[in-house]
VEXLUMRO-704098 format. One line per 8 residues: number of its first residue (from 0); their letters; for each residue x, y, z of N, C-alpha, C. Coordinates in Angstrom, 2 decimals, always signed. Layout:
N
NUM) a) X,Y,Z,X,Y,Z,X,Y,Z | ...
# end
This chain:
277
0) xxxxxxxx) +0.31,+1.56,-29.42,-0.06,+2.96,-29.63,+0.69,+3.83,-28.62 | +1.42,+4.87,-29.05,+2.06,+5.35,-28.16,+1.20,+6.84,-27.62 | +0.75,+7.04,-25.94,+0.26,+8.15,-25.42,+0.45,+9.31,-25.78 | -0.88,+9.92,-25.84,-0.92,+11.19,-26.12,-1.09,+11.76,-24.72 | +0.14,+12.76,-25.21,+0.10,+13.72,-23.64,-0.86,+15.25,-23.61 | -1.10,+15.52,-23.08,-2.24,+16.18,-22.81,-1.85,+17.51,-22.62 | -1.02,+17.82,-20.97,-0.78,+18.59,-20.29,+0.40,+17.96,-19.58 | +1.32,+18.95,-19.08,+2.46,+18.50,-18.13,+2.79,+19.72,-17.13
8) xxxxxxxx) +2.64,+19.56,-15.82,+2.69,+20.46,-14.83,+3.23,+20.07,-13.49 | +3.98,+21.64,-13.73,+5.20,+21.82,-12.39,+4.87,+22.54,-11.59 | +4.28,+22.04,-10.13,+3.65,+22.84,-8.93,+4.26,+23.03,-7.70 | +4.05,+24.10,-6.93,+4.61,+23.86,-5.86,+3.77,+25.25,-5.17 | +3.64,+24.87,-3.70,+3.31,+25.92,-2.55,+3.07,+25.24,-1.05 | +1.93,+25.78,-0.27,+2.33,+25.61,+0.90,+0.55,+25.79,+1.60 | -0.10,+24.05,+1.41,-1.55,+23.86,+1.92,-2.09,+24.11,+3.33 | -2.90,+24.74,+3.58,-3.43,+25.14,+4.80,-3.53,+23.61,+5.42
16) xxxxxxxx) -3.69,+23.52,+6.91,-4.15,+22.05,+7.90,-5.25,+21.68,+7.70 | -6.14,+22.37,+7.22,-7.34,+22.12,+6.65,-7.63,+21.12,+5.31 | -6.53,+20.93,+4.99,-6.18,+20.44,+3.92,-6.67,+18.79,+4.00 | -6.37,+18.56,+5.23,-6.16,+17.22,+5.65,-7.64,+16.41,+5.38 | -8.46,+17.67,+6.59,-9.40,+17.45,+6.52,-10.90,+17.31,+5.30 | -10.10,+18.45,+4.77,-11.17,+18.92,+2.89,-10.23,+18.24,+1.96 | -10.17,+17.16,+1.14,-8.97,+17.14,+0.67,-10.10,+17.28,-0.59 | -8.94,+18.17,-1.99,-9.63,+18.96,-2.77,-10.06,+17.48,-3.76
24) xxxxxxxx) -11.17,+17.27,-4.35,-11.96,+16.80,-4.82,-11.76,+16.52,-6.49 | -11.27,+15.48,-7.26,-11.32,+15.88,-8.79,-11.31,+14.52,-9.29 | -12.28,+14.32,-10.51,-12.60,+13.17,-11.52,-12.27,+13.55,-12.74 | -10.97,+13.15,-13.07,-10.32,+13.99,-14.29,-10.58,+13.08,-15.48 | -10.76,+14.00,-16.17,-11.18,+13.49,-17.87,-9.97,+12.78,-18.73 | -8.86,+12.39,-18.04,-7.62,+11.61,-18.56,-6.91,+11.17,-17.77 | -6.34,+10.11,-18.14,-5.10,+9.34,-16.78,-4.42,+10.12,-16.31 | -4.22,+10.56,-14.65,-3.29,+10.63,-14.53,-1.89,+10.29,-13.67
32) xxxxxxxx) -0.47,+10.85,-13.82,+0.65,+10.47,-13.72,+1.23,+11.50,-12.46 | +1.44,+11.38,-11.71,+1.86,+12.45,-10.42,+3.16,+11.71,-9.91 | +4.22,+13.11,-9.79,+5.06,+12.68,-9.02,+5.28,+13.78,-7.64 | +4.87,+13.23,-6.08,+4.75,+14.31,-5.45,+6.59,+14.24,-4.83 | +7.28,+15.20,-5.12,+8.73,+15.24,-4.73,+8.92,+15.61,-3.48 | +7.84,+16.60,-2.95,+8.28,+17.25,-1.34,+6.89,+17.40,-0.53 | +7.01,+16.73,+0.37,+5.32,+16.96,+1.13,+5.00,+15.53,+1.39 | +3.83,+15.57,+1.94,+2.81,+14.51,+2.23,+1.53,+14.74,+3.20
40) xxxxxxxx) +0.62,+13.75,+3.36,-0.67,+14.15,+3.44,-1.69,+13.04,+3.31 | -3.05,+13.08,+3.67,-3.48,+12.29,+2.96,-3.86,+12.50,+1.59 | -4.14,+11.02,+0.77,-4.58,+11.10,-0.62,-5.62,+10.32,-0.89 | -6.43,+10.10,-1.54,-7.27,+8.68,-2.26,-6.89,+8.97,-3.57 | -6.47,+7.80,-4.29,-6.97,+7.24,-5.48,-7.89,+6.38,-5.88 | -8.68,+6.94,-6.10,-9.69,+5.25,-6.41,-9.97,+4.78,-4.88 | -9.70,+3.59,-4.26,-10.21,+3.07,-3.29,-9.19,+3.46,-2.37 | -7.72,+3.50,-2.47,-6.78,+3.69,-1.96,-6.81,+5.09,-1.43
48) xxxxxxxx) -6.84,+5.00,-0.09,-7.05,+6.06,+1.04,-6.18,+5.92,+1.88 | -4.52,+6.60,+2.01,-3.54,+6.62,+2.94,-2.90,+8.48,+2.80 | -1.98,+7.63,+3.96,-1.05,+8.95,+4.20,+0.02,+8.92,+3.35 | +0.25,+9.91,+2.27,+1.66,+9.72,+1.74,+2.86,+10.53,+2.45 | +3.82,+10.54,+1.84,+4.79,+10.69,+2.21,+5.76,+10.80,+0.58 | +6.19,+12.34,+0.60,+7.29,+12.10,-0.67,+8.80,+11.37,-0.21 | +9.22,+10.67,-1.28,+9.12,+10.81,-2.50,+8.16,+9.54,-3.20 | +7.26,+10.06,-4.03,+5.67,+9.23,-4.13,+5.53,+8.93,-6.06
56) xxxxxxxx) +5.11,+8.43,-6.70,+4.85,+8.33,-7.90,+3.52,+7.61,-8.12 | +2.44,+8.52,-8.45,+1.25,+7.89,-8.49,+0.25,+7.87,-10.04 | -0.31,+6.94,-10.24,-1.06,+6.77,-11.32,-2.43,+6.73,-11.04 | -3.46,+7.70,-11.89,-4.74,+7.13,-11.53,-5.61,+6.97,-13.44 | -6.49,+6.07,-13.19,-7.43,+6.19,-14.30,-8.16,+6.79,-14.62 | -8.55,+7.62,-15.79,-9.41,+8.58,-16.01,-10.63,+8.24,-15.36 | -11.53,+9.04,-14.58,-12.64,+8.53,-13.76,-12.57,+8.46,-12.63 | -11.31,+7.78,-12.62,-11.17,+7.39,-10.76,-11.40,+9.01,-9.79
64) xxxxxxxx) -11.71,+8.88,-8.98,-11.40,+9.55,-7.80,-10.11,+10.13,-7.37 | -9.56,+11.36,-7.13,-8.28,+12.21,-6.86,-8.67,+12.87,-5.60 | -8.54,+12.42,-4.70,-8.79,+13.32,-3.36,-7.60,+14.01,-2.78 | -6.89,+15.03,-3.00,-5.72,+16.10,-2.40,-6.02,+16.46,-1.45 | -5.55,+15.68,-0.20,-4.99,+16.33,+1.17,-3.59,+16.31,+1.82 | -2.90,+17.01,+0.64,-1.71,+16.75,+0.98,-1.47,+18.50,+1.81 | -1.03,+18.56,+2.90,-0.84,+19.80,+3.74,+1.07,+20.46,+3.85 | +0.75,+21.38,+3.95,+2.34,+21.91,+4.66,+2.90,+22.38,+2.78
72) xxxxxxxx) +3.96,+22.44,+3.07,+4.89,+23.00,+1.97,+5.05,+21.72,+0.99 | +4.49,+21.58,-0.31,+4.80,+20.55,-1.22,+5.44,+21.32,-2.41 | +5.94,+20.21,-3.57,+6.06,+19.92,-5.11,+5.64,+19.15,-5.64 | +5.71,+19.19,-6.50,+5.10,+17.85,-7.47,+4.67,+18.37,-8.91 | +5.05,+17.02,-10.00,+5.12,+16.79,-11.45,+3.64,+15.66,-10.94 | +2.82,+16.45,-12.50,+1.91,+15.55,-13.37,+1.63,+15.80,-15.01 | +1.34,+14.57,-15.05,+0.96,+14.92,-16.66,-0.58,+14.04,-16.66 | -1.23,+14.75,-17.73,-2.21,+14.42,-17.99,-2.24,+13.63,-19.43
80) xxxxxxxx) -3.17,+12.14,-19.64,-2.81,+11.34,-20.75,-3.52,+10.76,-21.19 | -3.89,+10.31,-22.75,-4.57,+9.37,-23.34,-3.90,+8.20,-23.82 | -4.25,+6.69,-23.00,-3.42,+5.78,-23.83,-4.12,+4.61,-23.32 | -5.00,+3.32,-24.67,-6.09,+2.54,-24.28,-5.05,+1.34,-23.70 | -3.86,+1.50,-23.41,-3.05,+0.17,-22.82,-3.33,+0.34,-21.23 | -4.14,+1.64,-20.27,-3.97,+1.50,-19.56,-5.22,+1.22,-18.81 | -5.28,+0.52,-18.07,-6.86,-0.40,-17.69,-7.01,-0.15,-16.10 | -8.16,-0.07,-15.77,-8.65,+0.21,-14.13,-9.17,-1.48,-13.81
88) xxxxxxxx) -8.74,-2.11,-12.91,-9.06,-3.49,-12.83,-9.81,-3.14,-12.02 | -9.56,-2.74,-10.23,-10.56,-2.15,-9.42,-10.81,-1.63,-8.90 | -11.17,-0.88,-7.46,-10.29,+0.30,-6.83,-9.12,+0.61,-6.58 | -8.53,-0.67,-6.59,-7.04,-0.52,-5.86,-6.33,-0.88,-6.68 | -6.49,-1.55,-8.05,-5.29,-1.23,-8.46,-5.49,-1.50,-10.09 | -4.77,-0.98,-11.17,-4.17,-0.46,-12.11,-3.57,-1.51,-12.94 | -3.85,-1.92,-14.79,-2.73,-2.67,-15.40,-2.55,-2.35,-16.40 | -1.08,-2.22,-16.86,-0.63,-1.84,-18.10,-0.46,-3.07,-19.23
96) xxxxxxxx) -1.44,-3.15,-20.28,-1.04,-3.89,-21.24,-0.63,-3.71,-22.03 | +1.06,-4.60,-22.14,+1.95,-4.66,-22.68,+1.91,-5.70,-23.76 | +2.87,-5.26,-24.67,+3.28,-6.47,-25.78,+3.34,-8.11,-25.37 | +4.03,-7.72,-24.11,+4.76,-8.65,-22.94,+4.11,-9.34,-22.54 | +2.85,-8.64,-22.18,+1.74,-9.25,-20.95,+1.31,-8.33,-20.26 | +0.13,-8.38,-19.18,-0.37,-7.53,-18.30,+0.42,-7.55,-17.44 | +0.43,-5.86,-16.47,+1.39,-6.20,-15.26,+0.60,-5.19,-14.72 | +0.28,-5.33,-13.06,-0.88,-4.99,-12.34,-0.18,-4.44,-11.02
104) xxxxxxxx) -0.69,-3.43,-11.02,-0.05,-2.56,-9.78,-0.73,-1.61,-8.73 | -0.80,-1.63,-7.37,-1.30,-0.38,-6.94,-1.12,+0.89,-7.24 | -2.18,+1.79,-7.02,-1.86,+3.30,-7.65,-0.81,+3.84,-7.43 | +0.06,+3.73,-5.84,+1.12,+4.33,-5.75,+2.53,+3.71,-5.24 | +3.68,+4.07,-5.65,+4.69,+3.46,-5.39,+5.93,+4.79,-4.86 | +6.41,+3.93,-3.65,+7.59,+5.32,-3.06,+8.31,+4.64,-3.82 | +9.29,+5.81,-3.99,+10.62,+6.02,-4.74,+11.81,+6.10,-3.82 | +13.13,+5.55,-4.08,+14.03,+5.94,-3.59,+14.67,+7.27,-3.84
112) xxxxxxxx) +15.59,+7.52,-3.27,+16.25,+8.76,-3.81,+16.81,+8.72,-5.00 | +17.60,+7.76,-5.84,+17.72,+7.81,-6.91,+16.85,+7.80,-8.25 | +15.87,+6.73,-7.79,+14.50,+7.03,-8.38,+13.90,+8.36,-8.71 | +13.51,+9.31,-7.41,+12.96,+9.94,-7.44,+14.29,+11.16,-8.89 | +15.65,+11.11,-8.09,+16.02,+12.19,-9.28,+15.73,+11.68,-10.80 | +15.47,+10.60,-10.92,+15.35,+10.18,-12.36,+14.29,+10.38,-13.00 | +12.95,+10.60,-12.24,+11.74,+11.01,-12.30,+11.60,+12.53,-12.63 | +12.46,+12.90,-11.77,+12.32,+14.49,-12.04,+12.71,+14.90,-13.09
120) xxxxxxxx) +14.11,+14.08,-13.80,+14.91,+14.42,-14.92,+13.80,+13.89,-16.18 | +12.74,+12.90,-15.78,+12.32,+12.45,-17.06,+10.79,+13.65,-16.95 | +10.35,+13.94,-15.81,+9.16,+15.14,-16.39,+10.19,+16.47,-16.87 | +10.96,+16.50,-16.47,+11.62,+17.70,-17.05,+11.65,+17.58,-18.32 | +12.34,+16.60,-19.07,+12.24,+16.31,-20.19,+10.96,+16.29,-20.94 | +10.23,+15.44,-20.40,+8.66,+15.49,-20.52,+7.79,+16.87,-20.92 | +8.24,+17.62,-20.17,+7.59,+18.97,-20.42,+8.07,+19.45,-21.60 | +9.60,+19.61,-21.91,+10.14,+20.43,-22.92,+9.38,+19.88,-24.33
128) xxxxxxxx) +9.86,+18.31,-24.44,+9.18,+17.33,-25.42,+7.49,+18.21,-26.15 | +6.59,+17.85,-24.77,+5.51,+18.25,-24.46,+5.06,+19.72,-25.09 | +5.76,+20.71,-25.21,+6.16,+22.06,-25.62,+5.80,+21.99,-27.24 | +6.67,+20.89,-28.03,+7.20,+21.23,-29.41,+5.65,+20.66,-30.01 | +5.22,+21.03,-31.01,+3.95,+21.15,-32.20,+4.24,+20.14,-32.95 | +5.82,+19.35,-33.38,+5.33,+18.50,-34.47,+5.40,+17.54,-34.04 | +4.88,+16.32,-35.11,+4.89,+14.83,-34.57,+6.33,+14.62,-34.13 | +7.15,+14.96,-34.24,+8.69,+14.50,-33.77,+8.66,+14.80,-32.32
136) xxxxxxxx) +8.21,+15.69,-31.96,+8.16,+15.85,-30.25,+6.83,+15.35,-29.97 | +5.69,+15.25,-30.11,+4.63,+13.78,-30.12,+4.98,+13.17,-29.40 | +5.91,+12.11,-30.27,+6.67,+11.22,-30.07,+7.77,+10.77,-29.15 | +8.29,+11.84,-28.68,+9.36,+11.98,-28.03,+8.66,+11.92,-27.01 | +7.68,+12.90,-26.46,+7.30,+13.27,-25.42,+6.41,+11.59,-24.66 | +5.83,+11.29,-25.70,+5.07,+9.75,-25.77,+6.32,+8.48,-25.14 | +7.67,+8.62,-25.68,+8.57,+7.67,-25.46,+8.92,+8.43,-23.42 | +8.75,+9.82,-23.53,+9.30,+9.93,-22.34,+8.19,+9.41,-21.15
144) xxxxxxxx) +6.86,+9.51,-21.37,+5.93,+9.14,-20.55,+6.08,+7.25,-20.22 | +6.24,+7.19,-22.09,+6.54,+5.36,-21.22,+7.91,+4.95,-20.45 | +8.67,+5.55,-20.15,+9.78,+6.18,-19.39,+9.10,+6.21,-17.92 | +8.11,+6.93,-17.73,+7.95,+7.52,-16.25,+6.45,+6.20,-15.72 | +5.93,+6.02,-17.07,+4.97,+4.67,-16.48,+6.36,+3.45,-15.92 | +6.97,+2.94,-16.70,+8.09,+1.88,-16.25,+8.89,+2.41,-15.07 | +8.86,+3.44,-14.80,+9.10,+3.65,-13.11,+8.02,+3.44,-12.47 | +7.19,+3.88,-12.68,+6.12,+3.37,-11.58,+5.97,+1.95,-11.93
152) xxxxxxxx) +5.84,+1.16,-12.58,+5.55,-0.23,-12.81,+6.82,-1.13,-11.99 | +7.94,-0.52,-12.03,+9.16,-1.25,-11.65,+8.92,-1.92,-10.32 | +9.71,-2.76,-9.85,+10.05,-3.55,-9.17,+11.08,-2.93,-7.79 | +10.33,-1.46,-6.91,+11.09,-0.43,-6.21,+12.46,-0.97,-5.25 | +13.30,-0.28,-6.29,+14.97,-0.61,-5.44,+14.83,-0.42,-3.80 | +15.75,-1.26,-3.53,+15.88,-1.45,-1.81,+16.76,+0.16,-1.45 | +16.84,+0.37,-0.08,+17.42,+1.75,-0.31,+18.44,+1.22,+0.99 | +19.35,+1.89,+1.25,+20.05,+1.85,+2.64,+19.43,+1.79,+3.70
160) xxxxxxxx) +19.46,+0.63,+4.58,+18.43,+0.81,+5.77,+16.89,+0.01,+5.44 | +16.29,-0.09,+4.64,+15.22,-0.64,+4.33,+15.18,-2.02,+5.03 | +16.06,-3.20,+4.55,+16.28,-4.22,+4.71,+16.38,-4.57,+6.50 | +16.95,-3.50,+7.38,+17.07,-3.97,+8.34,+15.54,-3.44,+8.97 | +15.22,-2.11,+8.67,+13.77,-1.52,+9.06,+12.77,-2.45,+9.19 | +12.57,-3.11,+8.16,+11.71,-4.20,+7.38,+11.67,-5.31,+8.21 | +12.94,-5.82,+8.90,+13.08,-6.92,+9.73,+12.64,-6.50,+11.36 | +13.20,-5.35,+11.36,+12.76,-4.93,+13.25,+11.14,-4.67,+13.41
168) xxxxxxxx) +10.55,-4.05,+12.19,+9.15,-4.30,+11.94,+8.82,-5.35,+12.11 | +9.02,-6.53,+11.57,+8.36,-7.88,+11.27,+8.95,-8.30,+13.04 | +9.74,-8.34,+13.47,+10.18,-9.11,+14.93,+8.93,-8.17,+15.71 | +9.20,-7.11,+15.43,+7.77,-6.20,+16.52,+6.40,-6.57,+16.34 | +6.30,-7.01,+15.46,+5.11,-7.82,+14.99,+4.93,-8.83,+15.85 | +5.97,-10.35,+15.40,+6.17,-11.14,+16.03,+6.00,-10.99,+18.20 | +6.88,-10.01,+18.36,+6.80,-10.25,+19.35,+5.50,-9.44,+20.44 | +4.29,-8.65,+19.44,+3.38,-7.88,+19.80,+2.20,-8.42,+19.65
176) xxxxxxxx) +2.00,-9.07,+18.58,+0.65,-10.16,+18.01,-0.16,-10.40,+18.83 | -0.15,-10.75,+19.87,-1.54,-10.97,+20.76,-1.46,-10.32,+21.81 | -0.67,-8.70,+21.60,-0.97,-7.44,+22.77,-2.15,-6.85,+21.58 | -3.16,-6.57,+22.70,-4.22,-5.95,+21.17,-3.79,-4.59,+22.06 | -3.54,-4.14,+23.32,-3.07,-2.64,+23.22,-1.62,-2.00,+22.30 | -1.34,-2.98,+21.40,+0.19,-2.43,+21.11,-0.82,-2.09,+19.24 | -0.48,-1.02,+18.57,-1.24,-1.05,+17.53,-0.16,-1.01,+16.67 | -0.15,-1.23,+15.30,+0.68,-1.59,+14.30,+1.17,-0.07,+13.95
184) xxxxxxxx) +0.50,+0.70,+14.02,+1.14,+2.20,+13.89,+2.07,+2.58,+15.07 | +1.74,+2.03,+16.47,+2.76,+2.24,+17.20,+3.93,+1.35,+16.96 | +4.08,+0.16,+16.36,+5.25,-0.56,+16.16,+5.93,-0.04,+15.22 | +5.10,+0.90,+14.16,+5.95,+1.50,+13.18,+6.63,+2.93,+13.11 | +5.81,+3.56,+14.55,+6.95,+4.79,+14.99,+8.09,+4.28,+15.86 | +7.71,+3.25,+16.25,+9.31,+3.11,+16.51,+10.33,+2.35,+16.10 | +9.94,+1.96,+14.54,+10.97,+1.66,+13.40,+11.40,+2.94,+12.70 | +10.39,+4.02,+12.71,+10.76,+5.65,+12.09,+10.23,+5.52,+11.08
192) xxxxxxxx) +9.14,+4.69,+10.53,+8.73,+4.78,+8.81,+7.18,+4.89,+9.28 | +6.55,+5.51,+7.86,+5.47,+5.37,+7.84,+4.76,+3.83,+8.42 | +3.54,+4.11,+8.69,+2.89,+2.80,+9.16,+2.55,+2.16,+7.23 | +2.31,+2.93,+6.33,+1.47,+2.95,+5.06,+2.83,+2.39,+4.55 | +4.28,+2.80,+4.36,+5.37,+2.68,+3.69,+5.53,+1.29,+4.34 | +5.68,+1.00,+5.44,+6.04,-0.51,+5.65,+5.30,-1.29,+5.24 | +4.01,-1.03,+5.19,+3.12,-2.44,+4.93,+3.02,-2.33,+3.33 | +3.82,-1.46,+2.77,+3.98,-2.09,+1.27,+4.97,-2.67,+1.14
200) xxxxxxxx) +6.13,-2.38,+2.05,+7.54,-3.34,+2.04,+6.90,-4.12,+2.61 | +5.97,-4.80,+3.41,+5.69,-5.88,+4.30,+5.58,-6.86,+2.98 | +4.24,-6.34,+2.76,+3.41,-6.81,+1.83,+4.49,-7.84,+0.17 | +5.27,-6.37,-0.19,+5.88,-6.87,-1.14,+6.55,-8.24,-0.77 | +7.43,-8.44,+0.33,+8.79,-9.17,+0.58,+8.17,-9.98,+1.60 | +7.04,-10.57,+2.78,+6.24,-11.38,+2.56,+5.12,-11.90,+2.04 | +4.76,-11.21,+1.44,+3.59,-11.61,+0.51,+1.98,-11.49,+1.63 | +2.06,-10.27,+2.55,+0.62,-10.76,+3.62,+1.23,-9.11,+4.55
208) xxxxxxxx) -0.14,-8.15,+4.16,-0.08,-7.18,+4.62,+0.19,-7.55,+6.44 | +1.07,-6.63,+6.99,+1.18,-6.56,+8.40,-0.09,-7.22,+9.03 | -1.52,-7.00,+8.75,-3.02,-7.26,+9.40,-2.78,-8.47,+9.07 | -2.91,-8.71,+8.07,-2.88,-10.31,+8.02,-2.38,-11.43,+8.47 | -0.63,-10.41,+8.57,+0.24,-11.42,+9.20,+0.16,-11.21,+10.90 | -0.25,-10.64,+11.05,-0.85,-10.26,+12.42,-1.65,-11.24,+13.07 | -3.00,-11.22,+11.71,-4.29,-12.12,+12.28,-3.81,-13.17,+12.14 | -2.56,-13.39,+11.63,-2.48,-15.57,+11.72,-1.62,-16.14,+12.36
216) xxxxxxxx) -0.81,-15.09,+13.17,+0.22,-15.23,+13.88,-1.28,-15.66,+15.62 | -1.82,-14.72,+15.69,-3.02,-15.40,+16.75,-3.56,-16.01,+16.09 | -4.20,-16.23,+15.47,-5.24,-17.77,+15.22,-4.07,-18.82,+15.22 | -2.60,-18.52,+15.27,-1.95,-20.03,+15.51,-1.88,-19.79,+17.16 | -1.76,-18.74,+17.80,-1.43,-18.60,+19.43,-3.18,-19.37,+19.55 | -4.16,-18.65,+19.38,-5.35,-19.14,+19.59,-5.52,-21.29,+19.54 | -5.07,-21.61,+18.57,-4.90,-22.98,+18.26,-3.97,-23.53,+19.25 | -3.25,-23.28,+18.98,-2.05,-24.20,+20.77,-2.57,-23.63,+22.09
224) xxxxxxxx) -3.76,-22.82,+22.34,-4.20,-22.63,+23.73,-5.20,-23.86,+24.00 | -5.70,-23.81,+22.62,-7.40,-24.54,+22.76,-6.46,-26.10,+22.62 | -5.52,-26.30,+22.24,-4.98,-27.57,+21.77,-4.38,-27.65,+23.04 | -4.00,-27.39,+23.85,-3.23,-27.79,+25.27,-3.38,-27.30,+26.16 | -4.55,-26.09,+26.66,-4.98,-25.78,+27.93,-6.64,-26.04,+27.74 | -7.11,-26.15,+29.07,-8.41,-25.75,+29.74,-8.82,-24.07,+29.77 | -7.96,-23.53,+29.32,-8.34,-21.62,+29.53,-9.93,-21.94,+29.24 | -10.30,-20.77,+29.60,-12.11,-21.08,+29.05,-11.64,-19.84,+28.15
232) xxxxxxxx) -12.98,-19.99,+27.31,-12.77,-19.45,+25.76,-12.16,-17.43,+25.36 | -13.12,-17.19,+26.75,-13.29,-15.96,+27.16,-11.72,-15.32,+27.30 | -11.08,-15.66,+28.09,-9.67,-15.67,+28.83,-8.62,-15.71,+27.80 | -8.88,-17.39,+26.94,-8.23,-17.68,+25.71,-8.26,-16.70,+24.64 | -8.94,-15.89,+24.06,-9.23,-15.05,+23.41,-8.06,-13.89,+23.89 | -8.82,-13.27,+24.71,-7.84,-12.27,+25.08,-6.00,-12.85,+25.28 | -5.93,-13.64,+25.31,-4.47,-14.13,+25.68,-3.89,-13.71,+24.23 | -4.52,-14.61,+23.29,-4.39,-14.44,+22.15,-4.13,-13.05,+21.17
240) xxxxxxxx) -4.83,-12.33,+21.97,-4.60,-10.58,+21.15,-6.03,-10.69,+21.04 | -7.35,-10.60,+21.03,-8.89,-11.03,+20.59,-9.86,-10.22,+21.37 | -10.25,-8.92,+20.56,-10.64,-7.77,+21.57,-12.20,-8.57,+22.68 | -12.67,-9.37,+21.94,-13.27,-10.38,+22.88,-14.13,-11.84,+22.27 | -15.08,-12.03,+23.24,-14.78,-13.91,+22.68,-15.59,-13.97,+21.26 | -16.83,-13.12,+21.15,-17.97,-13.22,+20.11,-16.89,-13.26,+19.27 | -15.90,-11.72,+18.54,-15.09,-11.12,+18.00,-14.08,-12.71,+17.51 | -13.51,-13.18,+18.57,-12.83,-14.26,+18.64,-13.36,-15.24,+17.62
248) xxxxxxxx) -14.67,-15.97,+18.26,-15.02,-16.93,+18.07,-15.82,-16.77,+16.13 | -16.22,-15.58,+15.86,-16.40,-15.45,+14.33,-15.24,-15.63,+13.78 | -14.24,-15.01,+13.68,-12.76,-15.17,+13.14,-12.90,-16.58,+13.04 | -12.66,-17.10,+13.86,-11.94,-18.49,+14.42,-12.95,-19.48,+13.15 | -14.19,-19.13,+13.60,-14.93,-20.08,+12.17,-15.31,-19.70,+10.81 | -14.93,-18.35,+10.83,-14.53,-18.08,+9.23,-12.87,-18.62,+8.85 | -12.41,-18.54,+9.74,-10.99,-19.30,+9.10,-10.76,-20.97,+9.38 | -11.49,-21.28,+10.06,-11.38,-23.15,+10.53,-12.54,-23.47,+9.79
256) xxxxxxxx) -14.06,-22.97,+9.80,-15.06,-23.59,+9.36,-15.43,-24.29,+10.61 | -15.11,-23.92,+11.74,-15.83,-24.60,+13.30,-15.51,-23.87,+14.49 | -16.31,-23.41,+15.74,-16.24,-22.89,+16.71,-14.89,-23.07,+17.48 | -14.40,-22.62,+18.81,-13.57,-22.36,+19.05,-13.70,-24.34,+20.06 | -14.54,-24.31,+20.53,-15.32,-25.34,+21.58,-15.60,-26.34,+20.36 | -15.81,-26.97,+19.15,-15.90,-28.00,+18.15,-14.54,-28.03,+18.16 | -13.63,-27.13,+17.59,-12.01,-27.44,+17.15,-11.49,-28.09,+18.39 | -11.51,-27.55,+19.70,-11.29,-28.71,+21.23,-11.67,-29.59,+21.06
264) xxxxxxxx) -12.71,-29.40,+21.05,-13.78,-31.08,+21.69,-13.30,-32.53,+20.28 | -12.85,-31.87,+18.91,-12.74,-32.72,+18.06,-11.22,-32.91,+17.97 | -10.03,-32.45,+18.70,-8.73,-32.51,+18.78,-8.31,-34.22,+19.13 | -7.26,-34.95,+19.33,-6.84,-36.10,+19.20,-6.79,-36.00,+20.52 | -7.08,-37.15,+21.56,-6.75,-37.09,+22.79,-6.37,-38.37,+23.07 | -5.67,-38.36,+23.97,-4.80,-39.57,+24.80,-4.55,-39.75,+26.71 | -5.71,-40.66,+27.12,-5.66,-40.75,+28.64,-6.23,-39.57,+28.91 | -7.64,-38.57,+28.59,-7.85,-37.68,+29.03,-6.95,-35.84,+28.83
272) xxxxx) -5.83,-35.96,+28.14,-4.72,-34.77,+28.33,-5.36,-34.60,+26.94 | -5.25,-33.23,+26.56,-5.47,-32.20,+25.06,-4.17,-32.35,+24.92 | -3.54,-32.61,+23.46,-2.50,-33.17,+22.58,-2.16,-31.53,+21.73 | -0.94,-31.57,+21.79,-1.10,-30.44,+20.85,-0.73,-30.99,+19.57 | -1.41,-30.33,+18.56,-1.51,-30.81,+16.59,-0.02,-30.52,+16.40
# end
C-alpha cells in the first residue's frame, strides 16, 4: 500500500534558550517524517531523549511522544503520513514492513552532507507532488516519501574523518575505563563530536554502546585484580573505575552470578599464589 501524505512543511526561525528547557509538547495523529537541516537541541521521540545536532532525519509513530527543544536559529522538512507498513516495536525504536522483510531502526539517524542534500531535494519534490489533486500526484508524492523513509532506513555513509574520530574515541575509552573522574562526554569533546553522534557510530561499528563497552572493559580490569592481587575489595573497586565497593560488588554479581570475595576464594590456586584465568 503506498502512503498517504497528509501535509508537507517547510520551517524555519530562531527558538528562545528556554526552549531547551520547555521543549514544545505534541502526540500527533499521523507518522511523522522530520528532516532538521540547521540547528540542534534537545528532542524526545518516544523513549529516545538526546541532544541533536543537524544534519538529523527523524521518524516517529503516530502516538509517540514529539518533545521540541531544539533552540537558536533552525530549519527543517516534515511530512505528515498514513501507512499500516509502519510499526512502533518500543520506545526506542521503529520497523518498516517490507515485501523483503522487517527492518528495525532507531527514531533518528545523522546524515552526511550528501545525504542530507538529497533529502532536501526529495521533500522539495515531496511538497510539489504533495500540491497536485489527482491520483497521479498521490502517487508520485507516495513513491517520493518511500524515497525519504529508505534514507532514513539506510545503512548511514561514512563521511571524511568519521573513521579516524571513531577510533581516537574508542582508544580514549580504552585508555580512560577505570578513571571514573574522566566522563564519556569529556572524551567526546575532545574528539569534537557529539557525545550522542559517537555512541551511534560506536554502537553501529562495535556492536556495544560506549557504557557498555566501558562497563566490560572494568569488570575485565576488576577480574585480573581479584585474580592476582590481595587489594582488599574496597581499593580494588576503585582501581577499577567503581564509584564504590556496594556499587562494585552488585555489578560484579549481576554479571558473574557471584560476589567479588566467592569469584577469589573459588579461582585455581597453586602453592598458595592467586593464578591469573
Amino acid at each position: 500500500m503506498v502512503p498517504i501524505v497528509h501535509v508537507v512543511h517547510h520551517g524555519y526561525g530562531d527558538n528562545p534558550p528556554s526552549a531547551a528547557e520547555r521543549p514544545t509538547q505534541y502526540r500527533h495523529t499521523a507518522h511523522i517524517l522530520g528532516l532538521l537541516v540547521r540547528g540542534g537541541g534537545r528532542y524526545q521521540l518516544g523513549d529516545e531523549d538526546q541532544q541533536l545536532s543537524a544534519p538529523t532525519l527523524g521518524l516517529a509513530h503516530e502516538g509517540e511522544r514529539d518533545g521540541n527543544g531544539i533552540v537558536g536559529r533552525f530549519e527543517s522538512y516534515w511530512v505528515a503520513f498514513a501507512w499500516p507498513g509502519l510499526r512502533k516495536l518500543n520506545g526506542l525504536e521503529l520497523a518498516l514492513d517490507l515485501p523483503a522483510g522487517r527492518l528495525v531502526r532507531r527514531h533518528w539517524r545523522h546524515l552526511s552532507a550528501a545525504e542530507l542534500r538529497q533529502g532536501v531535494g526529495l521533500f522539495e519534490a515531496l511538497r510539489d507532488e504533495a500540491r497536485r489533486p489527482d491520483p497521479a500526484g498521490r502517487l508520485r508524492a507516495g513513491a517520493r516519501l518511500f524515497d525519504l523513509l529508505a534514507l532514513w532506513a539506510d545503512t548511514p555513509a561514512r563521511e571524511a574523518g568519521q573513521e579516524p574520530a571513531l577510533r581516537t574515541f574508542r582508544a580514549l575509552v580504552d585508555q580512560y575505563a577505570c578513571d571514573a573522574s574522566v566522563s564519556l562526554e569529556q572524551l567526546a569533546e575532545r574528539v569534537g563530536l557529539s557525545a550522542d553522534y559517537l555512541s551511534e557510530l560506536f554502537r553501529r561499528e562495535i556492536g556495544l554502546t560506549p557504557v557498555a563497552y566501558r562497563a566490560a572493559l572494568r569488570l575485565s580490569r576488576a577480574k585480573d585484580l581479584l585474580l592476582s592481587t590481595p587489594m582488599p575489595i574496597a581499593e580494588l573497586a576503585a582501581e577499577a573505575g567503581y564509584p564504590d565497593a556496594n556499587y562494585f560488588a552488585r555489578v560484579f554479581r549481576a554479571e558473574t552470578g557471584r560476589t567479588p570475595r566467592q569469584f577469589r576464594k573459588e579461582a585455581p590456586h597453586s602453592g598458595g599464589t592467586v593464578l591469573k584465568a
